[in-house]
C-alpha positions in Angstrom: 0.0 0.0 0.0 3.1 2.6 0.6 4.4 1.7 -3.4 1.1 2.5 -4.4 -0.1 5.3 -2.6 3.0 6.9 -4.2 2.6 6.4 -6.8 -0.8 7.7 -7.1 0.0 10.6 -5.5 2.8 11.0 -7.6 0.8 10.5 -10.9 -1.3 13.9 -9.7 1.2 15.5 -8.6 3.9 15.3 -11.4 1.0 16.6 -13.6 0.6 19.4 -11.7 4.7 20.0 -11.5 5.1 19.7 -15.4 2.4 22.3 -16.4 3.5 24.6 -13.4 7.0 24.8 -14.6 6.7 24.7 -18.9 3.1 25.9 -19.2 2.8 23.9 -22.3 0.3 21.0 -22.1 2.7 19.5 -25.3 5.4 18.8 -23.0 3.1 17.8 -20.2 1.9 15.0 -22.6 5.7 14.2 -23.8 6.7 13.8 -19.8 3.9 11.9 -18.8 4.6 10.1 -22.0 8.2 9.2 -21.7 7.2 6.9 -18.8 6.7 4.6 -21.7 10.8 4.7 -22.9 11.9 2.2 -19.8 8.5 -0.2 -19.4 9.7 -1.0 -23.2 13.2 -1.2 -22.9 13.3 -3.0 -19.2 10.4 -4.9 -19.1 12.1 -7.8 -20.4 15.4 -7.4 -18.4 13.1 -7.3 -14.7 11.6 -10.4 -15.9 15.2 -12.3 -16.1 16.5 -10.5 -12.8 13.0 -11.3 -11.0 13.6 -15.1 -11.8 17.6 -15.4 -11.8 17.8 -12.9 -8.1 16.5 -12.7 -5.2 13.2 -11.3 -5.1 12.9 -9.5 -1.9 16.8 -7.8 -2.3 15.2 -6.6 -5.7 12.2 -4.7 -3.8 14.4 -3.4 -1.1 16.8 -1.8 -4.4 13.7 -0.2 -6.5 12.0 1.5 -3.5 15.1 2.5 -2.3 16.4 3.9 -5.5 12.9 5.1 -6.4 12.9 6.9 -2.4 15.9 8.3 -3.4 15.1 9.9 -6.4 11.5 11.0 -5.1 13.8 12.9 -2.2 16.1 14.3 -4.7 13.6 15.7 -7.2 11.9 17.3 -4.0 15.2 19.0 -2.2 15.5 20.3 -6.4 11.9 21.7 -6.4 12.4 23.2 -3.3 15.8 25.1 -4.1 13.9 25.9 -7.9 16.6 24.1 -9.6 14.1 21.7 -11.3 14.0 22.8 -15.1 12.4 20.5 -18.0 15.4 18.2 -18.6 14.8 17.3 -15.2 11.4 16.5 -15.4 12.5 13.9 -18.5 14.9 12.4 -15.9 12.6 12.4 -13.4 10.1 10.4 -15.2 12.7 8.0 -16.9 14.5 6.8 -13.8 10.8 6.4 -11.7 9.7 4.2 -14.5 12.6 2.2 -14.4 12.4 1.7 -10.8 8.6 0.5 -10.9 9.6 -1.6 -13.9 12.4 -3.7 -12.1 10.2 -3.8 -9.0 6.7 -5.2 -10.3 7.9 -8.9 -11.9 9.1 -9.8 -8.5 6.2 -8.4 -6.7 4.1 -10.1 -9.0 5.5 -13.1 -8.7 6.1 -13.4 -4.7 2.4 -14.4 -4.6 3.0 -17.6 -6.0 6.1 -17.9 -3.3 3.7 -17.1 -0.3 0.6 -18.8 -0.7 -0.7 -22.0 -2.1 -1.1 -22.3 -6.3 -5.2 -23.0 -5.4 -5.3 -19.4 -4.2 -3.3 -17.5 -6.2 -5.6 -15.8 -7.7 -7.2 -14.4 -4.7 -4.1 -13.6 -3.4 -3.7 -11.0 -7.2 -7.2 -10.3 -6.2 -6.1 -8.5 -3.0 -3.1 -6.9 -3.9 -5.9 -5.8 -7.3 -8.1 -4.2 -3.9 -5.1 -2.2 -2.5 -4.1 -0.8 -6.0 -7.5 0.5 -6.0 -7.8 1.9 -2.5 -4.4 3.9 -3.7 -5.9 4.9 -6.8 -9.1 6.1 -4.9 -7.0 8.2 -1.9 -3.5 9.0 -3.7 -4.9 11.7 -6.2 -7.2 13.4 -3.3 -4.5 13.2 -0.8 -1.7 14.8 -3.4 -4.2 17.8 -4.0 -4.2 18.4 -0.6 -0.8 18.1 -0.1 0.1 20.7 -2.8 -2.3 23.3 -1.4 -0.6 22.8 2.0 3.6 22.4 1.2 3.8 23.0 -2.5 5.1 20.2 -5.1 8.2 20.0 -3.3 6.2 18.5 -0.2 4.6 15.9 -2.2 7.4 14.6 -3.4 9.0 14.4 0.2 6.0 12.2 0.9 6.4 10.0 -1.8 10.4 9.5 -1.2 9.3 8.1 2.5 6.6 6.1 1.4 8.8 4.4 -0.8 11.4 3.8 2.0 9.0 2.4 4.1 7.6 -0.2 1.7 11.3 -1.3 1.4 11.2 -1.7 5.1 8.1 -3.6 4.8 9.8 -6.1 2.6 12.1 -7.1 5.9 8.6 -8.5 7.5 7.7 -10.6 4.5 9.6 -14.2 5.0 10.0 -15.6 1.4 10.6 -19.6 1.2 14.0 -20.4 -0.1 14.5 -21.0 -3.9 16.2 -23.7 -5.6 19.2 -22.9 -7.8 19.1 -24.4 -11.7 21.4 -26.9 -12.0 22.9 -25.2 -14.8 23.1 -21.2 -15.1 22.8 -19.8 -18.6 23.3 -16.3 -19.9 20.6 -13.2 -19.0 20.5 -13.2 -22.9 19.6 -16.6 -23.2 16.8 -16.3 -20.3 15.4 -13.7 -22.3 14.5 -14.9 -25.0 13.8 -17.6 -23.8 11.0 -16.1 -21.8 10.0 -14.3 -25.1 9.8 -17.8 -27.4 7.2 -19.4 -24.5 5.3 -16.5 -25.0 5.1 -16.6 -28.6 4.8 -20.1 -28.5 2.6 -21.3 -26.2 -1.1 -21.0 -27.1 -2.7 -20.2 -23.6 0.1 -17.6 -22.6 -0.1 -16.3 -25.9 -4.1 -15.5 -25.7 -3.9 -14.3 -22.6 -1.6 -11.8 -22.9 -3.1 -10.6 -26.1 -6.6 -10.6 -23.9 -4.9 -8.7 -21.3 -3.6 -5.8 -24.2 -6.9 -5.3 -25.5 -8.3 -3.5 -22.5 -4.6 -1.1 -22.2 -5.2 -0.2 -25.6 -8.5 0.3 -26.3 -10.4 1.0 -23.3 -7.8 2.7 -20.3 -7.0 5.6 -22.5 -10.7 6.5 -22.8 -10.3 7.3 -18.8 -6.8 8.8 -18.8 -7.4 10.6 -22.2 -10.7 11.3 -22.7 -12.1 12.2 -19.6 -10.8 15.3 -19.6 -12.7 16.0 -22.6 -15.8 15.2 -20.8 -15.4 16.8 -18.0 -14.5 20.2 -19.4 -16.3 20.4 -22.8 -19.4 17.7 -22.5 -20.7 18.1 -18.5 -19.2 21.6 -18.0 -18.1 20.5 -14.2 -14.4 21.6 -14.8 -11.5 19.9 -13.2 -13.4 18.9 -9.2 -15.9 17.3 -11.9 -12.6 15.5 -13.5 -11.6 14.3 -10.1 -15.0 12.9 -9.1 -14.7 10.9 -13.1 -12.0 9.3 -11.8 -12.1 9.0 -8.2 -15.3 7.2 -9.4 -13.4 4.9 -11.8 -10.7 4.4 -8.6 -13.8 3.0 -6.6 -15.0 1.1 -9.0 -11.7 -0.8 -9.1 -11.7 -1.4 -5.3 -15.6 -3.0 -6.1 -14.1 -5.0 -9.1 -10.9 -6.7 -6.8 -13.1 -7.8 -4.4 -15.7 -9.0 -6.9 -11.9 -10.9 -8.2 -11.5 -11.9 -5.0 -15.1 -13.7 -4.9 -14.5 -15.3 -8.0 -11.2 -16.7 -7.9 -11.9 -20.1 -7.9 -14.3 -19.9 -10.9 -13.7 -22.7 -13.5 -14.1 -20.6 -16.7 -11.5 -17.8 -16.8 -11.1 -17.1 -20.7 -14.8 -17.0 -20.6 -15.2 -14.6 -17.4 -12.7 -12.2 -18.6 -14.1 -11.7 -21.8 -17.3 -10.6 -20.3 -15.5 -8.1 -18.0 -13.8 -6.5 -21.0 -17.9 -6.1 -22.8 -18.9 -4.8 -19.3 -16.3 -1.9 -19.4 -16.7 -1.4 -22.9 -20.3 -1.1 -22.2 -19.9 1.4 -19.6 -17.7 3.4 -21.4 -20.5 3.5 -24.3 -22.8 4.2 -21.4 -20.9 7.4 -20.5 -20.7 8.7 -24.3 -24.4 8.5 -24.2 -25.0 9.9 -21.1 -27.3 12.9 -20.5 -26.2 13.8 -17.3 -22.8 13.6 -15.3 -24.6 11.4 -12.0 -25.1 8.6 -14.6 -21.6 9.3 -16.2 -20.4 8.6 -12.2 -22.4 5.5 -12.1 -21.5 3.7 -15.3 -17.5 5.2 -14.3 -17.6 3.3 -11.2 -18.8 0.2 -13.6 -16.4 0.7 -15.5 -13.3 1.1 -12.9 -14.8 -2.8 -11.7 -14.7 -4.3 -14.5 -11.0 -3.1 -15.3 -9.8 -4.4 -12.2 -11.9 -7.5 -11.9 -10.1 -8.1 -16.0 -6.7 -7.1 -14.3 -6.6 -9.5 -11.6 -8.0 -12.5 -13.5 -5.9 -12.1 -16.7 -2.5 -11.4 -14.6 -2.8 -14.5 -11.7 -3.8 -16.5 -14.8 -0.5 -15.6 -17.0 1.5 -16.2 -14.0 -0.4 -19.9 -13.7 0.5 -20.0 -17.5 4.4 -20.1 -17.1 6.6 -22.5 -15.7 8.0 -21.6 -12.3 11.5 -21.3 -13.3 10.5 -18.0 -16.1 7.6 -16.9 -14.1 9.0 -14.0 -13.5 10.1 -13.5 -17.1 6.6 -14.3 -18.5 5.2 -11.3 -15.8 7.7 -8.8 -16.9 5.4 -8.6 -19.8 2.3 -7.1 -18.4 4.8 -4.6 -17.8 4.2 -3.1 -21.1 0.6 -2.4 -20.3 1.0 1.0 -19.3 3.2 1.7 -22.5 0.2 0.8 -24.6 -1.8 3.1 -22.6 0.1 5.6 -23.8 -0.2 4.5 -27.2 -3.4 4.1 -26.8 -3.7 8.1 -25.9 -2.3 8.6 -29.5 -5.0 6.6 -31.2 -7.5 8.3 -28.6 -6.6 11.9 -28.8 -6.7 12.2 -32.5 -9.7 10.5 -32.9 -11.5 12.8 -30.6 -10.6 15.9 -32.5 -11.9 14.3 -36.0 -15.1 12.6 -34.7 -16.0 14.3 -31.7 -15.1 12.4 -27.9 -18.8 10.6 -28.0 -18.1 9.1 -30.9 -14.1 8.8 -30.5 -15.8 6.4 -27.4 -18.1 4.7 -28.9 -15.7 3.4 -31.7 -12.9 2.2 -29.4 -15.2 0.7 -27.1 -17.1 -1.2 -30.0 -13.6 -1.8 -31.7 -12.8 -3.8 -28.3 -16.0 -6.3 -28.0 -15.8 -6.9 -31.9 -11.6 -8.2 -31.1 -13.0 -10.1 -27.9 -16.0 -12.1 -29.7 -13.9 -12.3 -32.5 -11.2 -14.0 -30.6 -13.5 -15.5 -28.3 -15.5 -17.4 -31.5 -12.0 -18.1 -33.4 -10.4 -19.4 -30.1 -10.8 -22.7 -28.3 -7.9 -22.1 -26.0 -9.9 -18.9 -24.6 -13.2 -20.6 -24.5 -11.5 -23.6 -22.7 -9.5 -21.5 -20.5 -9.5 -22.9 -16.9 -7.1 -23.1 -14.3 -4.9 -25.8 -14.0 
């Protein structure tokens, strides 16, 4: 919960930083952006470090580089030494940090509790992203009206060092050793031929895309759109979009959490991604904002109920010995988001954010019962 209440707090706050500083809502996008550049480059690498190291000494390095850094950037704001170079920096090195830390978190569920209960075990860790993602953006504007950016920042560099601390508590079962230790190179790609090659990792990663691409940006993106030019409730109206969406989430992990032991995965996320879809349609035809809160808070639950399914169920997918490998791919989910914003932008400004909506959100449930139809490893999906 420390990791991810900084983050969230740090996703409001940098925001706020960028367009203080450069006034140009360009290079607010190309900052936010560039958290993209290491989540492409890395995610393989963290997968062949979270399987060939020692999980917990990896967590204790990327919080405590990532408290370091979070510290530094602050003492910088509050000297006013911070110009837009550093903001790139900034942005690159955090990414890299969350990067190398989330294959071995990901993965340390499968070390702690039983395989039968894996998924409940995402499910929960699904709830506290959410809870974070509900209190993180409120708490950071808060913060900034009462110590600046600088303070924020501060915040987020001791959060970070106390969820390295945390990781002191955790006592992780011993790991054995391969018998015969091959280069990071060859683990690589390894990792990268099983998931090419094998049929049920392979759909479920591309099932986990879809939502990322498609559907995430509309929130992130979009929203804005809405709240400004559609509902006319400005940026508290903003919030309340996605606080509502954060809630939802928090709804959908439990709901996760209550299905974990459900027989037909490939069949149960492929609903959840209609659901959102839905509910993002819902919102592009709402007449009235309270409804557009409603069908946000459907949406935000069937994201995270999607989330938590899809990634216990790649993780179940891969061999133990490149299970971390096989993770560091879902990694590259919040590089599609951004790419994802390129599609979603553009397509706002030629056919109007309604209909920019409606056409992701119907492109998505034509690619899932399309895939769903053509696909008897999705509709056979279970867990092993």
């Amino acid at each position: 919960m420390f990791s991810w209440t900084s983050q969230w707090i740090q996703h409001a706050a940098l925001g706020w930083v960028v367009y203080e500083i450069t006034g140009s809502g360009t290079l607010l996008g190309a900052v936010m952006g560039a958290r993209a550049i290491p989540m492409i480059l890395l995610a393989p690498v963290s997968g062949v470090a979270a399987d060939r190291y020692d999980r917990r000494r990896l967590m204790q390095a990327s919080q405590g580089l990532a408290a370091a850094v979070n510290l530094s950037f602050g003492a910088a704001l509050a000297l006013g030494l911070v110009s837009t170079w550093m903001l790139f920096l900034f942005t690159v090195l955090m990414g890299a940090c969350n990067v190398m830390d989330r294959p071995a978190r990901f993965t340390t569920a499968f070390e702690l509790v039983p395989r039968e209960i894996a998924v409940k075990a995402v499910a929960l860790n699904t709830i506290g992203f959410s809870m974070a993602r509900v209190l993180g953006p409120m708490v950071a504007g808060y913060l900034i009206a009462a110590f600046g950016g600088a303070g924020t920042f501060f915040l987020q560099g001791v959060l970070y060092a106390a969820s390295g601390v945390m990781v002191l508590f955790v006592v992780f079962p011993s790991r054995i050793a391969p018998a015969e230790q091959k280069s990071p190179w060859h683990d690589m790609a390894e990792g990268l031929r099983f998931a090419a090659s094998n049929p049920r990792t392979r759909v479920l990663l591309a099932v986990g895309f879809l939502p990322f691409f498609l559907l995430i940006p509309v929130f992130g993106t979009l929203y804005p759109i809405y709240a400004k030019d559609v509902f006319a409730v400005g940026p508290t109206g903003l919030g309340l979009l996605l606080t509502a969406v954060g809630v939802g989430g928090t709804l959908g992990g439990f709901i996760a959490n209550a299905l974990g032991r459900a027989e037909r995965q490939g069949l149960i996320q492929s609903v959840w991604i209609v659901v959102m879809a839905a509910a993002i349609i819902g919102v592009a035809l709402s007449p009235s904002f309270a409804l557009a809160l409603a069908l946000s808070v459907i949406g935000g639950a069937a994201e995270m109920a999607h989330a938590s399914s899809n990634m216990a169920m790649v993780q179940m997918s891969a061999p133990e010995a490149m299970r971390g490998r096989i993770s560091s791919l879902m990694m590259l989910n919040p590089a599609l988001i951004s790419l994802g914003a390129l599609v979603a932008g553009p397509l706002s400004d030629a056919a109007g954010v309604r209909n920019a909506s409606m056409m992701l959100a119907g492109t998505a449930i034509a690619f899932i019962g399309v895939l769903y139809a053509m696909s008897p490893v999705l509709r056979e999906l279970r867990h092993k």
